[in-house]
DRENPA-3360 file (N, C-alpha, C; in nm, 2 decimals, always signed):
BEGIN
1 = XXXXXXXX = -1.80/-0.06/+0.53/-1.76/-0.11/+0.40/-1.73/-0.25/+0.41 ~ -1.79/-0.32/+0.30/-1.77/-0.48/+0.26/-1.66/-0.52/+0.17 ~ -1.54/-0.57/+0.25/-1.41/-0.59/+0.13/-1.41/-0.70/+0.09 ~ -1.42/-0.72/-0.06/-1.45/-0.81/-0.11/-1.29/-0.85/-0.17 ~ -1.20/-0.94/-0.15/-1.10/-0.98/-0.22/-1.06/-1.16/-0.15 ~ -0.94/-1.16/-0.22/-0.90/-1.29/-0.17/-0.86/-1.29/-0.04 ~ -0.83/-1.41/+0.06/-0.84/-1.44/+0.19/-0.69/-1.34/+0.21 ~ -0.58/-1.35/+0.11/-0.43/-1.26/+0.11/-0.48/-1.12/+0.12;
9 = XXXXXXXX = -0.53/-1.11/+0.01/-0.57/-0.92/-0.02/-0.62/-0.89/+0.12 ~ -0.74/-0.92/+0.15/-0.80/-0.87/+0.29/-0.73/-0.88/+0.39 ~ -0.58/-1.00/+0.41/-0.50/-0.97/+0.52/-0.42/-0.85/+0.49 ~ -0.38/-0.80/+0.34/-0.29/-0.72/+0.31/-0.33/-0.53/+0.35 ~ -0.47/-0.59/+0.29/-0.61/-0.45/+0.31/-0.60/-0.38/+0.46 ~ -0.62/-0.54/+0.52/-0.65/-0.45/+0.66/-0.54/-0.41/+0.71 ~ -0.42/-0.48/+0.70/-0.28/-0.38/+0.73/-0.28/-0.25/+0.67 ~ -0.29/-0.27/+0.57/-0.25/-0.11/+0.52/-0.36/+0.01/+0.63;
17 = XXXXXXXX = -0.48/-0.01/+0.65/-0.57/+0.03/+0.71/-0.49/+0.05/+0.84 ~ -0.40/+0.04/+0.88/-0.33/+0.05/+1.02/-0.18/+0.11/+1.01 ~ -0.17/+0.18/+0.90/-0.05/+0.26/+0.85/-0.08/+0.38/+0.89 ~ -0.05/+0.44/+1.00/-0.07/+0.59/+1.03/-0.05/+0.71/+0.90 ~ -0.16/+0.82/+0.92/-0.16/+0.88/+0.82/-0.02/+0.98/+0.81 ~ +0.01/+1.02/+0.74/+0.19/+1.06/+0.74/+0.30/+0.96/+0.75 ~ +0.29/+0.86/+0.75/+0.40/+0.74/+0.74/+0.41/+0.66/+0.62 ~ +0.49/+0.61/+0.61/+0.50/+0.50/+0.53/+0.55/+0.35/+0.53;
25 = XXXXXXXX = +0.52/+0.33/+0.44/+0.62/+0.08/+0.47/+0.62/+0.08/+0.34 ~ +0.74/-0.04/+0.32/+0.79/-0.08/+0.23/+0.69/-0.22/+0.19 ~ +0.72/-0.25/+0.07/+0.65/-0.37/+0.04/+0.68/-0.48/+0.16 ~ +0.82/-0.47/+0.16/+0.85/-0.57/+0.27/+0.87/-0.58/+0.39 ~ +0.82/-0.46/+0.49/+0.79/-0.44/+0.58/+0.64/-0.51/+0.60 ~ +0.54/-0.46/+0.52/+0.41/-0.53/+0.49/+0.41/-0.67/+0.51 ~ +0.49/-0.71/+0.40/+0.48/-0.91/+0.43/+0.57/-0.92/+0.55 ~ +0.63/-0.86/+0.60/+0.69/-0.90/+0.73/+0.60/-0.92/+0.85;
33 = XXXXXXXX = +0.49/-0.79/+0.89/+0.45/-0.79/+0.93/+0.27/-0.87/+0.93 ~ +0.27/-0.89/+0.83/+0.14/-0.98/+0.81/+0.22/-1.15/+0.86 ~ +0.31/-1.15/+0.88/+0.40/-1.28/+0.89/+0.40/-1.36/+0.80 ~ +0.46/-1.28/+0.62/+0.47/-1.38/+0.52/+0.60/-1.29/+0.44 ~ +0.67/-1.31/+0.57/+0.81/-1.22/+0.48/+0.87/-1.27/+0.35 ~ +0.85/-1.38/+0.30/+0.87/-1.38/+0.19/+0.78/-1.39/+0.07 ~ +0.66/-1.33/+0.09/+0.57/-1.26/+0.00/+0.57/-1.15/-0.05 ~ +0.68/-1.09/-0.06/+0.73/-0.95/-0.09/+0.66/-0.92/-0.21;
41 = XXXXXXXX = +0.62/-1.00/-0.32/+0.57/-1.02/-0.46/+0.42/-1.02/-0.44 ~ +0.36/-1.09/-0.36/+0.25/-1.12/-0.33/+0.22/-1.02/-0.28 ~ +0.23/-0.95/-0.16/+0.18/-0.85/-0.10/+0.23/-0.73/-0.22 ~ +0.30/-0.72/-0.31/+0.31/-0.59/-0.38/+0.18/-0.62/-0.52 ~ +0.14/-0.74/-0.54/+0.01/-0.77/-0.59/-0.13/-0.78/-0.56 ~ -0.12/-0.79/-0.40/-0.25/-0.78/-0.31/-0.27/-0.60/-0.35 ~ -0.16/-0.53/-0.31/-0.17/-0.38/-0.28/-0.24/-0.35/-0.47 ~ -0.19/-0.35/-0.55/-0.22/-0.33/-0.69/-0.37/-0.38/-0.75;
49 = XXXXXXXX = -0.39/-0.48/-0.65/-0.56/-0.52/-0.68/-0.63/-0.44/-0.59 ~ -0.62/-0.31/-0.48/-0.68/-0.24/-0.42/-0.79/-0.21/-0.49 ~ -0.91/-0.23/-0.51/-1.02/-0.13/-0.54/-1.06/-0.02/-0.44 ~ -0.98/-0.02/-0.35/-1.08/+0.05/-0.22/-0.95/+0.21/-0.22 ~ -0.89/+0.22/-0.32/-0.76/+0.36/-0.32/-0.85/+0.46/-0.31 ~ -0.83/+0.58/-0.21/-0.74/+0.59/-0.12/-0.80/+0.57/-0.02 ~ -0.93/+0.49/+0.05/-0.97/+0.46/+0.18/-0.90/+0.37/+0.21 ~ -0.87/+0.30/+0.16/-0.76/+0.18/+0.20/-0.61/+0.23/+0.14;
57 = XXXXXXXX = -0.56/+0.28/+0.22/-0.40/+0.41/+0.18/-0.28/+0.29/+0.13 ~ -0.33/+0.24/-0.02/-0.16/+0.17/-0.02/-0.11/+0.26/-0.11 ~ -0.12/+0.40/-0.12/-0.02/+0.49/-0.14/+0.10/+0.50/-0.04 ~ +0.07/+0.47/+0.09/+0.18/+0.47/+0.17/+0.26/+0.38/+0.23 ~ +0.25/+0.26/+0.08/+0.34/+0.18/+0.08/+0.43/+0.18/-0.07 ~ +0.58/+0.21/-0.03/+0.67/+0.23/-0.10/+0.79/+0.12/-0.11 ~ +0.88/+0.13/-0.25/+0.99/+0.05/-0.25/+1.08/+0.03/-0.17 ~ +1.15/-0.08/-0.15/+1.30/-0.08/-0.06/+1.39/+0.01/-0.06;
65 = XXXXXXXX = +1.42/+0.06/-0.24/+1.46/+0.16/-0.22/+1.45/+0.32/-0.24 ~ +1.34/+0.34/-0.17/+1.30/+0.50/-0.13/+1.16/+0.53/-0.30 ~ +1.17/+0.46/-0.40/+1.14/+0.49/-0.48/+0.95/+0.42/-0.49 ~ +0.89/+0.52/-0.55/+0.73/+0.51/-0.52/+0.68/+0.37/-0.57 ~ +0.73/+0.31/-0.66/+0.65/+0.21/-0.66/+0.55/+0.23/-0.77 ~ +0.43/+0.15/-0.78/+0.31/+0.14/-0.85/+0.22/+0.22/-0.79 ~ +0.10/+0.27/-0.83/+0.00/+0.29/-0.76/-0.16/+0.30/-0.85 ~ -0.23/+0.17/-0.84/-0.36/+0.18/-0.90/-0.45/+0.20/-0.87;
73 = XXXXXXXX = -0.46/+0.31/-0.81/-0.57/+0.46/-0.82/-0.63/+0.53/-0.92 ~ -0.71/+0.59/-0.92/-0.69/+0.72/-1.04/-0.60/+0.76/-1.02 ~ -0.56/+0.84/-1.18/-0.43/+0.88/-1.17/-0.30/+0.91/-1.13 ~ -0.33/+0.69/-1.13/-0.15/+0.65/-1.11/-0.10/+0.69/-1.02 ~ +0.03/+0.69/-1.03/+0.18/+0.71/-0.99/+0.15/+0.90/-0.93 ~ +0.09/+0.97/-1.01/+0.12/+1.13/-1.01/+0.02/+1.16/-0.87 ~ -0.13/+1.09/-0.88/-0.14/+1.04/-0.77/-0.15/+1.03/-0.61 ~ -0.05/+0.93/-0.61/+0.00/+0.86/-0.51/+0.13/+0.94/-0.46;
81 = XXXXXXXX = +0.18/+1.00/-0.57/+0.31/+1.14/-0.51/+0.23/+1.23/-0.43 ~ +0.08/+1.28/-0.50/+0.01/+1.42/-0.47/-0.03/+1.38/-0.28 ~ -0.11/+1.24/-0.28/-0.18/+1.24/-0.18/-0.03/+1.19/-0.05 ~ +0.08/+1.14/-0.09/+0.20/+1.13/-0.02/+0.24/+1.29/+0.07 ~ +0.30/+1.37/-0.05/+0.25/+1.49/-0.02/+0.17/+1.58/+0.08 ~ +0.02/+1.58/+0.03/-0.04/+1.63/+0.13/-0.07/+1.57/+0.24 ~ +0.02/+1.43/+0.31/+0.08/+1.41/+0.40/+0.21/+1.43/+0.51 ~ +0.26/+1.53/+0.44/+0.34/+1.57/+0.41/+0.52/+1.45/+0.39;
89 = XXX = +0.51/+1.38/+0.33/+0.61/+1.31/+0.32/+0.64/+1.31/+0.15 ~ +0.80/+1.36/+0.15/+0.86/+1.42/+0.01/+0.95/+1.33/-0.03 ~ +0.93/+1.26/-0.14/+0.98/+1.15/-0.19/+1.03/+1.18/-0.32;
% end
């Protein structure tokens, strides 16, 4: 697969692509880890331009505090709970 986004998205992309399946990160774990901790905004905008949901899992990236977040997949938010879920992680 050919990812097509900005030089950020595709750093943000291929992280998420390295989130074990059953786990989760916070937005800001993500910018920490790409080493732009204070992109917390940026990287929660990289994740939201995903065209590639759910091969590229930024369903299993959630808020600071515990709470889901966005998710622009089909079918939203309800979603991003379901495929959480059949990971098994109950939020």
């Amino acid at each position: 697969m050919i990812l097509k986004g900005t030089k950020f998205q595709l750093k943000v992309w291929k992280y998420l692509k390295t989130i074990p399946k059953g786990q989760i990160r916070t937005y800001s774990e993500v910018a920490k880890a790409i080493k732009k901790p204070k992109a917390v905004r940026a990287v929660a905008n990289a994740i939201g331009k995903n065209p590639y949901a759910p091969k590229i899992p930024c369903h299993r990236v959630i808020r600071s505090d515990g709470s889901l977040g966005g998710y622009s997949g089909r079918g939203g938010i309800n979603t991003k709970r379901k495929l959480l879920k059949l990971e098994g992680i109950l939020l």
